[in-house]
C-alpha angles and dihedrals in degrees: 000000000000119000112205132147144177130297095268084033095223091124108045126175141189124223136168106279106269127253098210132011128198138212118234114212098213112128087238095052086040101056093041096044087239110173128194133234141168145206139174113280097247085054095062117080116185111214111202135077137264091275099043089063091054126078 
């Protein structure tokens, strides 16, 4: 299982290790080494609550 959240990390979520992972080629990812990956919908699970997810 992969851990990952957003930038501030207030909303985290888990998801299956992914088998591939992209680079995305945006100034901001790149500057950041942010790398992409994806997985079916009933396999993501968002850990936070109501308030976290709104800004």
């Amino acid at each position: 299982m992969f851990e990952g959240s957003c930038h501030c990390e207030r909303v985290r979520f888990q998801a299956p290790t992914p088998e591939q992972v992209t680079r995305c080629n945006c100034t901001y990812c790149d500057r950041v080494g942010a790398r992409w990956a994806y997985c079916p919908p009933d396999q993501f699970t968002l850990l936070g609550t109501g308030r976290d997810l709104i800004t």
